[in-house]
N, C-alpha and C positions, 0 to 999 in steps of 0.2 A: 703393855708398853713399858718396856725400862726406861729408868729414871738415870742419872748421873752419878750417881754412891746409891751403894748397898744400907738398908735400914741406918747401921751406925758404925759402916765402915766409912772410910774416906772417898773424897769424891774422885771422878775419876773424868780428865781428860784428855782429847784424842785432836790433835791440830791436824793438817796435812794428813787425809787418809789416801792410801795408794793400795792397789788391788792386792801387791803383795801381799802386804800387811793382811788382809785377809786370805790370802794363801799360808801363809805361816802359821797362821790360825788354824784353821782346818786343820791342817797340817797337823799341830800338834794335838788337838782331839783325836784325831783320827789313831797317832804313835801310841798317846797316852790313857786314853777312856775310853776300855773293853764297853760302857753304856751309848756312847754315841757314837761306836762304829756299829754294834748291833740296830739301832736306829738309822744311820745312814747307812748300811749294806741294803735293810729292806726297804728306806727312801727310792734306791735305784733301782732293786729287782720286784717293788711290789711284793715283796713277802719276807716272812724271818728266814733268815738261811743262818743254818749255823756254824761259827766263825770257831776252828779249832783251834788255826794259828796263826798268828799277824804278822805275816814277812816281809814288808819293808813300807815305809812311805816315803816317796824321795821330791823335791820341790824344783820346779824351773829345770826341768830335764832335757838337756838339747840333742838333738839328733837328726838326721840329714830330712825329713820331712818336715822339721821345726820343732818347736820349743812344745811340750806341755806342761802348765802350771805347778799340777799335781799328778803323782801317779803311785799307784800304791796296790798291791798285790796281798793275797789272803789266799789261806787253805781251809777247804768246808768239806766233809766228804771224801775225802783223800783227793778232793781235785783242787787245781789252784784255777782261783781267778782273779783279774785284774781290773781295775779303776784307771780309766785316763782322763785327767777334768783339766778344765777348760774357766777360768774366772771372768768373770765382767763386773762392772760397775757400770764404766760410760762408754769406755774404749771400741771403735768398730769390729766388727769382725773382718781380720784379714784377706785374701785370696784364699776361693778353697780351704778353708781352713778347718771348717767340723771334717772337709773330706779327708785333710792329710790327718786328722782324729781316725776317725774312718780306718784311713791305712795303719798306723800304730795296732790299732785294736786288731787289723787282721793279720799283721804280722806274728803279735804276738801268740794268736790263736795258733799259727800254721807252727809257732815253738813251744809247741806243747798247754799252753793255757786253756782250760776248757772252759772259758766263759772270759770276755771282757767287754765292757761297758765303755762310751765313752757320755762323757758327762759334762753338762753348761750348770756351771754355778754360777746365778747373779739376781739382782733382787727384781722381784716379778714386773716392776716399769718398767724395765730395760729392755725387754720384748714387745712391751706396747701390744700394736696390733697385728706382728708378726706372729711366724710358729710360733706354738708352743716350744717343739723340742727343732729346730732349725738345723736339722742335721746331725743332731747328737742322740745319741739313742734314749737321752732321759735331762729333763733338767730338774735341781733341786732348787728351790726358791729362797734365799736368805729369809724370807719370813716364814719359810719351814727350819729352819735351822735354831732361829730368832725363837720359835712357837717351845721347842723342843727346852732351849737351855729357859725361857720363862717359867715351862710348868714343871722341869728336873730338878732344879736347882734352885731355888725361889732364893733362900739365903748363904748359895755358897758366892765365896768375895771373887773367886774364878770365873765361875758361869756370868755373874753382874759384867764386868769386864767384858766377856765376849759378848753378852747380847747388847752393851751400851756402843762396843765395834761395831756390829752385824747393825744396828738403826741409825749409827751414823752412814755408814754405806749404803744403807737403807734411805735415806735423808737427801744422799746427794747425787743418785741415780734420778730421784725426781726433778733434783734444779739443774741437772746436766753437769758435764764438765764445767768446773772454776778453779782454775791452777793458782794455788795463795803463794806470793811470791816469797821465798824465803831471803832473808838480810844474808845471812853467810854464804849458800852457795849463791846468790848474784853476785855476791864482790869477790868470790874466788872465781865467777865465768868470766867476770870483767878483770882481772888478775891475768886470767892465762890470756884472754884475748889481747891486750897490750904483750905482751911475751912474744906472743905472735905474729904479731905484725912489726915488732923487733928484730925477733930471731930467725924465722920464717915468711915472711910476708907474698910468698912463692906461694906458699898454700891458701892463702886468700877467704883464712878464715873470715865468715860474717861476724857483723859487731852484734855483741849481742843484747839483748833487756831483760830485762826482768825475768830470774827464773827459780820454779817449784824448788822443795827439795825433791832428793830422787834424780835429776838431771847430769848424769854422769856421760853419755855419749856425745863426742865432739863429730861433725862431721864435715870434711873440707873436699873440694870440690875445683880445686886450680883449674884454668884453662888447661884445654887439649884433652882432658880426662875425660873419656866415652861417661856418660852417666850411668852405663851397667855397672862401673866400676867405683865403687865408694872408698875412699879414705879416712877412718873411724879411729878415734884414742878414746877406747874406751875406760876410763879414768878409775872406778874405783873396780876392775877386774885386773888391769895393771896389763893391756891389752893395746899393740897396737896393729890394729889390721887393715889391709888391704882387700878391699870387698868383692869380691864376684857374683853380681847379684845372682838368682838362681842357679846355682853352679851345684849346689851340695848334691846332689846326686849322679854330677857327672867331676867327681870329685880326682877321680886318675885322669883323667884328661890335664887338670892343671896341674898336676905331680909330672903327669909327662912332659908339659911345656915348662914349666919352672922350676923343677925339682932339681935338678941341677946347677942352678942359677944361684940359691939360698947362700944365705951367709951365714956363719954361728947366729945360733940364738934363733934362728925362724924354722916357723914348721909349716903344715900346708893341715889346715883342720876346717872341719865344715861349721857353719856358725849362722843354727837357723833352716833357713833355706837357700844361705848362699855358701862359697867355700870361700877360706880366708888365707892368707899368705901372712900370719902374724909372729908377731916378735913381742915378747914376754919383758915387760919393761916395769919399773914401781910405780903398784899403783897409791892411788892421788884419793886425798879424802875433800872431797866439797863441802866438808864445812867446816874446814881449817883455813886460815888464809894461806893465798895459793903460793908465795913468797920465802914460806918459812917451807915448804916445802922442796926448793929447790936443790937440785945434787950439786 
């Protein structure tokens, strides 16, 4: 069990955890420690397989089937294979979602990959009394991950850090979601929403309460507007889109109805599993007040 500080380093705390934060994580084990990629390559294949050369880790990768968390490719063998993961803490599992996994990984096989995995990381409550692997071809349990940097690393100040991450995640997959409200981005939500109902009040954005940090998606919904159709500011991507829910693979279709319609500055890009009609505008930090921001 980690403790909060290392023997007689400094302690170490963690407010508002969010799933990324444990994707980046990963994330960077995986870039920078040839020891716990060899550990997690054989976590997913059940055996040592060995890792000549480590060609890319890339995080929150979007593409017309949807977003994967992490996705990270390796040479063993003269062949390459690839990782496509998938995080959880609390959050549902989407529509179909280990399936559009599924398709990634066959895509990628049919471009030459000769092996890819796709992969649920989250901490072993989270599954309860569901599958085990619920569509993904292997899951790694943060109390394997947790297990590995406890008994690797006993006194490095790195390892301490990730495993006191991995049991706070650990910690709050058992109490469920509890979104702790953050002071600056609520009085920057409440900032733009007065703005709003000033400047715009056509878009009808809701008033809002109390909110996490990490809360960057606005989403307005005026009268007359089909509900397939979302209107999104996404604030700290600096994004402003027009949503077409499931659209992202029937993505020439809306180039052929709106592509000529665009004004400077818009392009037609898939986002997700929808396609988007967005316009590239600055973006907004939520936990600045929203004020000082203004053009």
């Amino acid at each position: 069990m980690p403790t909060n500080k290392s023997e007689n380093g400094p302690q170490i705390s963690i407010g508002s955890l969010q799933e990324r934060d444990i994707d980046l994580v990963v994330a960077q084990e995986l870039a920078c420690s040839p020891a716990f990629r060899r550990w997690f390559v054989a976590a997913v294949f059940g055996r040592r397989i060995p890792i000549r050369r480590w060609i890319s880790t890339r995080v929150s990768v979007d593409q017309p089937t949807g977003e994967s968390d992490i996705e990270a490719r390796f040479e063993s063998r003269g062949r390459i294979l690839a990782l496509f993961m998938e995080n959880k803490i609390h959050a549902s599992f989407q529509p179909d979602q280990a399936k559009r996994y599924a398709g990634r990984a066959k895509q990628a096989r049919r471009r030459g990959v000769a092996q890819a995995r796709t992969v649920l990381l989250c901490p072993s409550h989270y599954l309860g009394r569901r599958s085990r692997h619920p569509g993904f071809d292997v899951t790694v349990a943060y109390e394997q991950m947790l297990a590995w940097f406890c008994r690797g690393a006993r006194s490095d100040a790195r390892a301490a850090f990730v495993s006191h991450l991995l049991q706070s995640a650990i910690d709050r997959s058992r109490l469920g979601y509890q979104p702790e409200e953050d002071a600056p981005t609520t009085r920057f939500w409440r900032e733009y929403w007065e703005a709003s109902i000033r400047i715009a009040p056509e878009l009808q954005m809701a008033e809002p309460s109390g909110r996490p940090s990490g809360s960057t998606f606005v989403y307005f919904q005026p009268d007359g507007m089909p509900k397939s159709i979302r209107l999104v500011h996404k604030l700290r991507h600096g994004f402003a889109d027009l949503q077409f829910e499931g659209m992202a693979t029937r993505i020439s279709q809306v180039r052929d109805r709106f592509g000529r319609r665009l004004e400077a500055g818009m392009m037609i890009t898939p986002a997700g599993r929808s396609c988007a009609v967005r316009l590239k505008i600055p973006p907004l930090d939520t936990t600045a007040p929203f004020a000082r921001q203004l053009g």
